[in-house]
Kinemage of the C-alpha trace (Angstrom):
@kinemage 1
@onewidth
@group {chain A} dominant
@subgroup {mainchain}
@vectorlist {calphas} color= white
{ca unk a 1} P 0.908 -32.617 -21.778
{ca unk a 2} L 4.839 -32.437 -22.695
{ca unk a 3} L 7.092 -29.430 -22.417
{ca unk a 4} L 10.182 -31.342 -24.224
{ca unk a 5} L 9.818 -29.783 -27.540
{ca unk a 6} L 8.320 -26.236 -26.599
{ca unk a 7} L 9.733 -23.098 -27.063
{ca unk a 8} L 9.154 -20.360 -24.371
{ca unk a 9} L 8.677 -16.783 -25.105
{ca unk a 10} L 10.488 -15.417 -22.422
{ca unk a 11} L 10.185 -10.840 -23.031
{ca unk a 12} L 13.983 -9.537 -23.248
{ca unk a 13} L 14.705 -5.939 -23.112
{ca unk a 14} L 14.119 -5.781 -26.776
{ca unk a 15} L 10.714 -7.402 -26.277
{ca unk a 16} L 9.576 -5.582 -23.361
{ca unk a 17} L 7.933 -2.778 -24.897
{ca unk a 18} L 7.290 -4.564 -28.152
{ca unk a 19} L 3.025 -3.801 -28.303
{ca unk a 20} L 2.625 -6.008 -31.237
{ca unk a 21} L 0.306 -8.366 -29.402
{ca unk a 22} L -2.192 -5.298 -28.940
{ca unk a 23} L -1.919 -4.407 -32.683
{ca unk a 24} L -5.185 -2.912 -33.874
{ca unk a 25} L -4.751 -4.464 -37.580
{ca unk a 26} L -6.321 -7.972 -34.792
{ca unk a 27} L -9.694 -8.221 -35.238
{ca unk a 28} L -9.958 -9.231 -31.257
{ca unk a 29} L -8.255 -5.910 -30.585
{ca unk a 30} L -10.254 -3.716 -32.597
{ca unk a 31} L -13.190 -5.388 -30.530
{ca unk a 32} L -11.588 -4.728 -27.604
{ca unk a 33} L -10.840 -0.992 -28.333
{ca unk a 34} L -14.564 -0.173 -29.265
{ca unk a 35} L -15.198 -1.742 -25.928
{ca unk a 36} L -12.708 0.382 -24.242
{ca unk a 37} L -13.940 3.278 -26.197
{ca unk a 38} L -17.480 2.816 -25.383
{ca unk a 39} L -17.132 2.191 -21.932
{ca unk a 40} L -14.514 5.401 -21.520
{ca unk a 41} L -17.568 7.729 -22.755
{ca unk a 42} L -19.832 5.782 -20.555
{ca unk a 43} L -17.744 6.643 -17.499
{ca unk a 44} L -18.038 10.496 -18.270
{ca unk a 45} L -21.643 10.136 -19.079
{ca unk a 46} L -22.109 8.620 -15.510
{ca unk a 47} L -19.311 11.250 -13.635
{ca unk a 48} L -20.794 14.127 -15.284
{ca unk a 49} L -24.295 13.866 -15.501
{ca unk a 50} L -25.040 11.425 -12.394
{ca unk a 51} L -25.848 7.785 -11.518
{ca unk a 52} L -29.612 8.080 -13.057
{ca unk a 53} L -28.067 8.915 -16.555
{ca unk a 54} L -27.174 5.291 -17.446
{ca unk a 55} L -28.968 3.273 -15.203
{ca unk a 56} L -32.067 2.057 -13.921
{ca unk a 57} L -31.964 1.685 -10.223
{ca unk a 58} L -34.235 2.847 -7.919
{ca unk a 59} L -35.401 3.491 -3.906
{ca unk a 60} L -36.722 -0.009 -4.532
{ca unk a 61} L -33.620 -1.031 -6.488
{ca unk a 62} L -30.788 0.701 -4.985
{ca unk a 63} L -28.033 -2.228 -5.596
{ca unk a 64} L -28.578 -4.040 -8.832
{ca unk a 65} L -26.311 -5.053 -11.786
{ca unk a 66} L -22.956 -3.413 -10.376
{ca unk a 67} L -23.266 -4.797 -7.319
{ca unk a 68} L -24.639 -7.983 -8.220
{ca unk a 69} L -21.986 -8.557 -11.046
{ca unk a 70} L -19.324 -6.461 -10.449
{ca unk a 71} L -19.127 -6.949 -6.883
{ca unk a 72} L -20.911 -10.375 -5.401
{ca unk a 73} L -19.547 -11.984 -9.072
{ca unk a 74} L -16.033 -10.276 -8.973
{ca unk a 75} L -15.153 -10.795 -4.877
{ca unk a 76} L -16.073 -14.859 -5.573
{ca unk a 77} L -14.969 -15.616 -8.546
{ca unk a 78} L -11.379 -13.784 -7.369
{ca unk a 79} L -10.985 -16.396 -4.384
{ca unk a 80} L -8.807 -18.395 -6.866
{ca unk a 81} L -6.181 -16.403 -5.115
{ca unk a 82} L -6.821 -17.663 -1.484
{ca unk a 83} L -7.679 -21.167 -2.352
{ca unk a 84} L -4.365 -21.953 -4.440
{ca unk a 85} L -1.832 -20.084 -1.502
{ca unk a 86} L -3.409 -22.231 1.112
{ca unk a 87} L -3.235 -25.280 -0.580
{ca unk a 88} L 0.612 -24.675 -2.093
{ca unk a 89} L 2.025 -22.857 1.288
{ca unk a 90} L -0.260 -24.165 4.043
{ca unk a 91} L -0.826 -27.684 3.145
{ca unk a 92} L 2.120 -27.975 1.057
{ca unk a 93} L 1.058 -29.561 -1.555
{ca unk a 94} L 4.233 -28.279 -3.993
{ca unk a 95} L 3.436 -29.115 -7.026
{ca unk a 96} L 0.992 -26.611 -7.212
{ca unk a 97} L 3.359 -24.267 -6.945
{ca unk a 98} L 3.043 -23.549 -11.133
{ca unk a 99} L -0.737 -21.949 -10.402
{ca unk a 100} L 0.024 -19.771 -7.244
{ca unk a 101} L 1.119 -17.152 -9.331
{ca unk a 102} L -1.171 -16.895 -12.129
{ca unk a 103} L -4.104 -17.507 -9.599
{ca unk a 104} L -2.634 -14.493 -7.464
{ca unk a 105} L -2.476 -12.546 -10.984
{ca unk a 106} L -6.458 -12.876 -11.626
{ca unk a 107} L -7.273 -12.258 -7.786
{ca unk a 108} L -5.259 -9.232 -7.326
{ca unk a 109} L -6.666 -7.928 -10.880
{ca unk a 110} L -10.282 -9.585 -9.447
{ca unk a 111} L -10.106 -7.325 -6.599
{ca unk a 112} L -8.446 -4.461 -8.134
{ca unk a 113} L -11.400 -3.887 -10.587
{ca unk a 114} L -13.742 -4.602 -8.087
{ca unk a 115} L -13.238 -1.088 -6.230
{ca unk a 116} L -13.115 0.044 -9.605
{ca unk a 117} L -16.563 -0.833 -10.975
{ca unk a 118} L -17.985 -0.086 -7.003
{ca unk a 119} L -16.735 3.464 -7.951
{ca unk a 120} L -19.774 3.928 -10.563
{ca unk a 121} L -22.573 2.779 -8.107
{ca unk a 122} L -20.665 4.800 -5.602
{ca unk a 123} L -19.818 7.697 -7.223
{ca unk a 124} L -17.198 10.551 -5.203
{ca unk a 125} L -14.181 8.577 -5.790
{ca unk a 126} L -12.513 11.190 -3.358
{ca unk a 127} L -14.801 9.945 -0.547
{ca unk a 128} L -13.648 5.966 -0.426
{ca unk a 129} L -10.992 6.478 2.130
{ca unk a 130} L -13.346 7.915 3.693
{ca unk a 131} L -14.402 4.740 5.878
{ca unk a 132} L -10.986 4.662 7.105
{ca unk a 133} L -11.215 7.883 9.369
{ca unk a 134} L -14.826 7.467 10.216
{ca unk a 135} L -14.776 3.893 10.858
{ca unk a 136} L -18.564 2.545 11.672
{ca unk a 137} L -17.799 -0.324 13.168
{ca unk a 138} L -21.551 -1.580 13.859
{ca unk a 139} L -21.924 -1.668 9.813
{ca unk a 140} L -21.428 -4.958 7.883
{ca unk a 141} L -20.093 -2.722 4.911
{ca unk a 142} L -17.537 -0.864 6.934
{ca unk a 143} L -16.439 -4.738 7.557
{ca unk a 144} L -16.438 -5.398 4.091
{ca unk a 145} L -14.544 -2.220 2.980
{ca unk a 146} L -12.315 -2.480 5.360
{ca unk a 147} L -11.285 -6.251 4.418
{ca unk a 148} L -11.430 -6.112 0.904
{ca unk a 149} L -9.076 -2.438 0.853
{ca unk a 150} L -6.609 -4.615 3.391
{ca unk a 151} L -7.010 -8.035 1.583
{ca unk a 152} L -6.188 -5.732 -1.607
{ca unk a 153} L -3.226 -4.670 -0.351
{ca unk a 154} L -2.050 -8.286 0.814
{ca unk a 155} L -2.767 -9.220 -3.186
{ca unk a 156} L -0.605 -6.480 -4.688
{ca unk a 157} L 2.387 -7.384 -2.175
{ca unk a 158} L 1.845 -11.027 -3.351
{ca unk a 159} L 1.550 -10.442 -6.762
{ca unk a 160} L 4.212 -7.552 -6.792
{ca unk a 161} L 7.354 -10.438 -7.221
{ca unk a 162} L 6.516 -10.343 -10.829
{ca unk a 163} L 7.115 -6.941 -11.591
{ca unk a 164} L 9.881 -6.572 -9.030
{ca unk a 165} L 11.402 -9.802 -11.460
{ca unk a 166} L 10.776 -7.895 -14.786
{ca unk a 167} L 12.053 -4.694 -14.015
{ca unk a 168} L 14.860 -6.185 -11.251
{ca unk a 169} L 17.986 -5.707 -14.297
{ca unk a 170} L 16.559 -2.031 -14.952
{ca unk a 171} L 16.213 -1.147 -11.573
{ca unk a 172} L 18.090 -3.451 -9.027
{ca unk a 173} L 17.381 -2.107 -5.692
{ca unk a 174} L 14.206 -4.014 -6.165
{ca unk a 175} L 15.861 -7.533 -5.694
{ca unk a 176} L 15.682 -6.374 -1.735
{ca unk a 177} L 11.632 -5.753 -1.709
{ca unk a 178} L 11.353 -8.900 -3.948
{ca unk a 179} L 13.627 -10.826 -0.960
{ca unk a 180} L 11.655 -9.903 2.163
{ca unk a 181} L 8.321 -10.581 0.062
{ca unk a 182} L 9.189 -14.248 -0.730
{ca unk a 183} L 10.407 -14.579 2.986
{ca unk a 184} L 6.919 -13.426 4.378
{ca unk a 185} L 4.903 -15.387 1.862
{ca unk a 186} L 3.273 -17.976 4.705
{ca unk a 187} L 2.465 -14.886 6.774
{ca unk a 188} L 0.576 -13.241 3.736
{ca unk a 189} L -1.228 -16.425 2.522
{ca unk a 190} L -1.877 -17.050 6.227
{ca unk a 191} L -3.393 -13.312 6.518
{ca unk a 192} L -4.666 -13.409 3.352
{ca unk a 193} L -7.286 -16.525 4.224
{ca unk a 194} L -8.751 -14.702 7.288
{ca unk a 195} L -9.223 -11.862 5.093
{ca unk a 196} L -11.245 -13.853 2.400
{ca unk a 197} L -13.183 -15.809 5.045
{ca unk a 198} L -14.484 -12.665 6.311
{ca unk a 199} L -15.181 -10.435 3.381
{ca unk a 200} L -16.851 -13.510 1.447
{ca unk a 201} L -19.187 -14.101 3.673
{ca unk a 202} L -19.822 -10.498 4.797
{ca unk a 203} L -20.784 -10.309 1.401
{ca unk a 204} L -23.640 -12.718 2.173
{ca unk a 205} L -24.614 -11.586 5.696
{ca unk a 206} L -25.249 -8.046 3.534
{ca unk a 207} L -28.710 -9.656 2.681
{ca unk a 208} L -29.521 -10.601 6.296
{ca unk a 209} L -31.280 -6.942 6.863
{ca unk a 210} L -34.060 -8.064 4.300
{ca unk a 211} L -35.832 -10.880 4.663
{ca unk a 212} L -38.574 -9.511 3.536
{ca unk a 213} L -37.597 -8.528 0.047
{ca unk a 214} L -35.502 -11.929 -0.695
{ca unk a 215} L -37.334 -14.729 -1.853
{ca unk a 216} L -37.019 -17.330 1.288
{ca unk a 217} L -35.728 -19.808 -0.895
{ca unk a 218} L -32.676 -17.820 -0.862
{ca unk a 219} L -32.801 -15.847 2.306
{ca unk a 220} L -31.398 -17.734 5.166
{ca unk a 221} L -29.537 -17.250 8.301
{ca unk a 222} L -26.469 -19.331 7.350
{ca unk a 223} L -26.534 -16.713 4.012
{ca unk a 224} L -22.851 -15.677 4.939
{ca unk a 225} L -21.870 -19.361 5.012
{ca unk a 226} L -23.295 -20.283 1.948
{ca unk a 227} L -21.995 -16.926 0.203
{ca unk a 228} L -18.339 -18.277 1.679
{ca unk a 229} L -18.968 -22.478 0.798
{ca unk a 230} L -19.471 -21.384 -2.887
{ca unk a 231} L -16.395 -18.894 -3.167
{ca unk a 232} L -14.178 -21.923 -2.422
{ca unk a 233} L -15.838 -23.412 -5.261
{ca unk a 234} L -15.850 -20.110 -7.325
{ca unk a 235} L -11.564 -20.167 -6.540
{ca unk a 236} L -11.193 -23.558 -7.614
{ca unk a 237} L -13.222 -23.507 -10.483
{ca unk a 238} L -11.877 -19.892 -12.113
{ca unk a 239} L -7.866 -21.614 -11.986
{ca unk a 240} L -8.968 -24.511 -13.932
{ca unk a 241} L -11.360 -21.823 -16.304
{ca unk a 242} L -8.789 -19.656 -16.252
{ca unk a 243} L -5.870 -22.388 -17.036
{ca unk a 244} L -8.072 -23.319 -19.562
{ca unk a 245} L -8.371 -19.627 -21.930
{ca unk a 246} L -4.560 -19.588 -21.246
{ca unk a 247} L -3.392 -22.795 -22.613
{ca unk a 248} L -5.407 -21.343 -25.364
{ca unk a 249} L -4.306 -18.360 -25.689
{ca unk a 250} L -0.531 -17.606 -24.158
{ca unk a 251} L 0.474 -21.370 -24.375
{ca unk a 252} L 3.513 -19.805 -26.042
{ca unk a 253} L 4.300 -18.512 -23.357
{ca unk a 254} L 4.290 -21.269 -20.354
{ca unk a 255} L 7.774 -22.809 -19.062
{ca unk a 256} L 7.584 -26.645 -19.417
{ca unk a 257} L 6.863 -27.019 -15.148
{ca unk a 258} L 4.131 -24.830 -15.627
{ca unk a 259} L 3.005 -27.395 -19.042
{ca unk a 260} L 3.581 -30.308 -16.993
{ca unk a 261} L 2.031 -29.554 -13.813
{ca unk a 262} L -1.487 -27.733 -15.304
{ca unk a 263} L -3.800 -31.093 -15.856
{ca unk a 264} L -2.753 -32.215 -12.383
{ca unk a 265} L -3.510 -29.150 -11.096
{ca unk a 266} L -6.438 -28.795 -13.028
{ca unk a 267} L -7.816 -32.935 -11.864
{ca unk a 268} L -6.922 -32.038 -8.245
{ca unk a 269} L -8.900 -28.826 -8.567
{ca unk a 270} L -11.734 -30.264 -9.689
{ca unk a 271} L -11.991 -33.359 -7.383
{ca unk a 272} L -11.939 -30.804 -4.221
{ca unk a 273} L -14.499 -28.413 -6.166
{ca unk a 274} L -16.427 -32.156 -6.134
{ca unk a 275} L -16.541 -32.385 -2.692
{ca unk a 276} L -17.250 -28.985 -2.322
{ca unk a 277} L -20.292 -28.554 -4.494
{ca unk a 278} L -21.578 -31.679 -3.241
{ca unk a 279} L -21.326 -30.275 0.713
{ca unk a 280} L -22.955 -26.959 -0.249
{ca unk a 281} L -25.688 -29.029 -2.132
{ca unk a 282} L -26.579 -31.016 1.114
{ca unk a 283} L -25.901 -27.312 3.305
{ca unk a 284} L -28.916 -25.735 0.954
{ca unk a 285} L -31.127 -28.643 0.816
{ca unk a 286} L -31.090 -29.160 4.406
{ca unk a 287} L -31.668 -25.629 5.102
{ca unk a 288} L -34.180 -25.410 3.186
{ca unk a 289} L -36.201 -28.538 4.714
{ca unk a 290} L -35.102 -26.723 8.249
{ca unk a 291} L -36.951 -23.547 7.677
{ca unk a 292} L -39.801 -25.658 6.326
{ca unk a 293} L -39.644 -23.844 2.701
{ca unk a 294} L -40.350 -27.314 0.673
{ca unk a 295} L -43.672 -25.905 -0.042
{ca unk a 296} L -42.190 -22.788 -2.006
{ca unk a 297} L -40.878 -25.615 -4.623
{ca unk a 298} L -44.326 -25.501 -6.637
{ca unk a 299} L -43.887 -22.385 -7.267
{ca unk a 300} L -42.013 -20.245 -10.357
{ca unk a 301} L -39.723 -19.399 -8.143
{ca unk a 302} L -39.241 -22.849 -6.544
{ca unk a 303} L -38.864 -24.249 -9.798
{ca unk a 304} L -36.200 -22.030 -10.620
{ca unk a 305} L -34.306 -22.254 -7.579
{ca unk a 306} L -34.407 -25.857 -8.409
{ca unk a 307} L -32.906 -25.422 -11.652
{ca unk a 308} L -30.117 -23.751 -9.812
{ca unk a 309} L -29.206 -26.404 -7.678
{ca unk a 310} L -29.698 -29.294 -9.777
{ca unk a 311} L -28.185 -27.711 -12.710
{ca unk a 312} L -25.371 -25.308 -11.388
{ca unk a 313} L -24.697 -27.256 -8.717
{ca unk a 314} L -25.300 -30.863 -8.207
{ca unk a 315} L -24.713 -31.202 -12.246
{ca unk a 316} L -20.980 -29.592 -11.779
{ca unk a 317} L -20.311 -31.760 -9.285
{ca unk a 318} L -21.267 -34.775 -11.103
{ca unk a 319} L -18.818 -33.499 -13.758
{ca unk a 320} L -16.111 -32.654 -11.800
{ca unk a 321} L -16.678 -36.361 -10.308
{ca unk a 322} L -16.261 -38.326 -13.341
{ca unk a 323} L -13.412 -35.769 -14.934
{ca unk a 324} L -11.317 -36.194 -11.711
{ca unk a 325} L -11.919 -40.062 -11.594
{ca unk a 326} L -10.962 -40.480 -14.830
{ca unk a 327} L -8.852 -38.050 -15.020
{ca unk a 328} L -10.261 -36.413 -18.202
{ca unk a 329} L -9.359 -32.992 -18.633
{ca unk a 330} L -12.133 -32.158 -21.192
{ca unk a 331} L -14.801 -33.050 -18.633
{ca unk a 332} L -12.743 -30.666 -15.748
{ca unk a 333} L -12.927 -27.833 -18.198
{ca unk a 334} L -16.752 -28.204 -18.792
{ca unk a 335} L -17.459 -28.609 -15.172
{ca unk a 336} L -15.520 -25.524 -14.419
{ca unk a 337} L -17.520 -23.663 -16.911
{ca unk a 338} L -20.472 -25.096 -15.369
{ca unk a 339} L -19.742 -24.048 -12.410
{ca unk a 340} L -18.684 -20.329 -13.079
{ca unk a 341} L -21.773 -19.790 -14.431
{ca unk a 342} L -23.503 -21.216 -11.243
{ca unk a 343} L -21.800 -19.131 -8.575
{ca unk a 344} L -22.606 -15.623 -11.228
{ca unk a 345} L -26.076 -17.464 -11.187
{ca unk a 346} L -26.373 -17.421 -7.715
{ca unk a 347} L -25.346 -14.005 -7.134
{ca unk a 348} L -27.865 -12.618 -9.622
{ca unk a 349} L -30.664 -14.425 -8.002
{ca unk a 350} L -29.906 -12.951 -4.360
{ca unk a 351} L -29.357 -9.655 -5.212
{ca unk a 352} L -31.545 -8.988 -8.787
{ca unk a 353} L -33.829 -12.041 -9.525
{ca unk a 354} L -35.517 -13.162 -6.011
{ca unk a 355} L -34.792 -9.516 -4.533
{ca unk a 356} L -38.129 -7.769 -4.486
{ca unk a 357} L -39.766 -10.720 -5.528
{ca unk a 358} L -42.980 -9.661 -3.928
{ca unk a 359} L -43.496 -6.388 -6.237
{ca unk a 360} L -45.143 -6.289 -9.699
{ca unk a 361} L -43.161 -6.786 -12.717
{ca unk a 362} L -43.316 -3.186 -13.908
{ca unk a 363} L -41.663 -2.181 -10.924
{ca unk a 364} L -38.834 -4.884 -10.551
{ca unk a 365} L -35.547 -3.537 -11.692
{ca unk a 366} L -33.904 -4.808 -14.773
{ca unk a 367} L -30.611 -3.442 -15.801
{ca unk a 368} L -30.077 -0.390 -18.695
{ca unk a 369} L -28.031 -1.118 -21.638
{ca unk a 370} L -25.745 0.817 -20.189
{ca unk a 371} L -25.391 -0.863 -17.322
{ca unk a 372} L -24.467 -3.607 -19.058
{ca unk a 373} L -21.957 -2.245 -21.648
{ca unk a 374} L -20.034 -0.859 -18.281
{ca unk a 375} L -19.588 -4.167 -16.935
{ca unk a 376} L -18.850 -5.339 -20.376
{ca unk a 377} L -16.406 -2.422 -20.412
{ca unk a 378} L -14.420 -3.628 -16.488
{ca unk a 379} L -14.392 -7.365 -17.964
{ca unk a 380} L -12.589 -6.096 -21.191
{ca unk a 381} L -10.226 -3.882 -19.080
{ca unk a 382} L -9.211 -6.520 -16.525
{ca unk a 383} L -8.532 -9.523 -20.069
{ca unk a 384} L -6.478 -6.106 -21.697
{ca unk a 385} L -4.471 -5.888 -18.422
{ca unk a 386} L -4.323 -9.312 -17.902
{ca unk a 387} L -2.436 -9.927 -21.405
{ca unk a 388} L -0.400 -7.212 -20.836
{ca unk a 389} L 1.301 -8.749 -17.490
{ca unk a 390} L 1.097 -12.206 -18.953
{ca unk a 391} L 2.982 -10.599 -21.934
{ca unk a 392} L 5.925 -9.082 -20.392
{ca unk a 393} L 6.195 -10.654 -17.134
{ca unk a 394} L 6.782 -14.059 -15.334
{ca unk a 395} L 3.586 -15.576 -14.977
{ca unk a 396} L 3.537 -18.836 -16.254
{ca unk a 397} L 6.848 -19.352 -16.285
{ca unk a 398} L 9.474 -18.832 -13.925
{ca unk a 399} L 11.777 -15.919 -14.493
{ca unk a 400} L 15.357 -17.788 -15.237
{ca unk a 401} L 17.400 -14.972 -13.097
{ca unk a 402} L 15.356 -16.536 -9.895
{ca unk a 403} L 14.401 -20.086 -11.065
{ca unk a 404} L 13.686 -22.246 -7.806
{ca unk a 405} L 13.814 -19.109 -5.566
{ca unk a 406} L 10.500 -20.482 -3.502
């Protein structure tokens, strides 16, 4: 793909408040305002009148679409953010360099919306700092909390450059912050990796406490391991998704390094996803044989758990395979799809699908409409926010004031 004739939009002063791009007269913005209109009333429905108005969880059911989605979906499918840092600052492979920030971009927005949609299950947004004075240390969620608040705060440092680059002519004492941010960058990415490796797989080990109530087909000891193997894959996968809406989307507004470098990215992406998917294919099967569970394979459930691995798995890794070898970026694009919907596949079979697998159908849990339209509603908000920094600030390309500053 050639940057020679391409014109960047690069926002001025002029353009930096210019809104046009969120003009209502769009049809994809008056879509997106209903959304955001919808999901607004929602949110006093559920702060006003309580968690039972909109949903239908239960003692049986106590975590189900918000966590499952929101949470267990959001946390992986944000590790784009780890996975590109390490590979451009710790292994320094360079020429990735043109992803880093746009992959920090959707992790720190990933993350950012994650506390925000665990506010509605939660409810008492007053109380979340709470954990932080009465620390219980002997609690797997304190461990979470506590990684994904500091990992949070490593992501907004990270992805603050941008900001501190669009506003540096309006307000230039920011040029200092922005200075001692790029000079710290290993420390953060090296910080930042401990943080994910923990927190991803906490978010596995959460389903450790029941292995009564998850199907054995999923529950395993080496849960936390698995949950972390497939965020690796889930980070990989979402830059080349990602990559893929934006070169859509905001093509206009990508610098030519960030044109020329995306299908390499994108065909070195998908060759270590390969790799990946294949290991966690062999880590599940062999577990499975291990813990002698073959014989839950003739089952409904053991057919669909084998639809999950042969489909959302082994299949994406088969594409990724043949895309990478011959370096087709059609095939990368497909397998990244693929294997999005795998790792949001996987989450809602450990913590709604083969969670209570045991109990009647009438009483399994099955998300409310509204549940639904709310994480509808934090999906829309996090695209709407998402434009709006693409929009005005350097993303995908790099800000001419600072070019080569890295």
């Amino acid at each position: 793909m050639s940057g020679s004739t391409h014109s960047i939009v690069i926002p001025t002063k002029d353009k930096m408040l210019n809104l046009g791009e969120f003009s209502l007269k769009r049809p994809g913005n008056q879509i997106t305002a209903v959304i955001l209109v919808v999901g607004f009333i929602l949110t006093v429905i559920r702060f006003t009148q309580g968690i039972g108005s909109i949903t239908n969880l239960d003692d049986n059911a106590p975590w189900g679409m918000w966590i499952g989605f929101d949470l267990l979906c959001g946390v992986s499918l944000a590790a784009g953010g780890y996975f590109t840092t390490v590979a451009c600052y710790i292994f320094g492979m360079k020429h990735f360099h043109s992803a880093v920030r746009p992959a920090i971009t959707t992790a720190f927005l990933g993350y950012a919306f994650v506390v925000f949609a665990l506010l509605y299950d939660l409810g008492h947004p007053l109380r979340l700092p709470y954990m932080f004075f009465f620390p219980g240390t002997t609690s797997v969620l304190f461990e979470v909390g506590l990684c994904v608040a500091t990992y949070l705060t490593v992501l907004f440092v990270e992805f603050s450059v941008a900001p501190m680059e669009w506003l540096a002519q309006k307000f230039p004492f920011l040029l200092k912050w922005r200075k001692y941010v790029i000079k710290v960058t290993i420390l953060l990415t090296i910080f930042g990796v401990c943080l994910s490796t923990l927190h991803q797989s906490s978010l596995g080990a959460l389903y450790l406490i029941a292995p009564s109530k998850l199907h054995p087909l999923w529950y395993s000891p080496f849960i936390p391991m698995f949950f972390f193997v497939s965020s690796m894959v889930a980070g990989s996968s979402m830059v080349i998704f990602e990559g893929m809406f934006a070169h859509k989307g905001v093509h206009h507004y990508m610098d030519a390094t960030h044109l020329r470098e995306a299908d390499d990215v994108a065909f070195s992406f998908a060759k270590a996803a390969s790799f990946i998917l294949f290991g966690y294919f062999m880590l599940k099967f062999i577990d499975m044989i291990v813990q002698a569970n073959y014989y839950y394979l003739f089952s409904g459930y053991g057919m669909w758990w084998c639809i999950e691995m042969l489909f959302f798995v082994l299949m994406p890794a088969l594409i990724y395979a043949k895309g990478a070898r011959e370096r087709n970026i059609t095939l990368c694009r497909i397998g990244s799809i693929n294997a999005v919907a795998g790792i949001i596949l996987n989450r809602f079979n450990v913590s709604m699908i083969a969670f209570n697998y045991q109990l009647p159908a009438s009483e399994r849990y099955f998300p409310s409409i509204w549940e639904i339209c709310i994480s509808i509603f934090v999906v829309t908000l996090i695209v709407t926010v998402y434009r709006f920094i693409v929009y005005h600030m350097p993303v995908l390309y790099e800000h001419p004031n600072f070019r080569d500053e890295h």
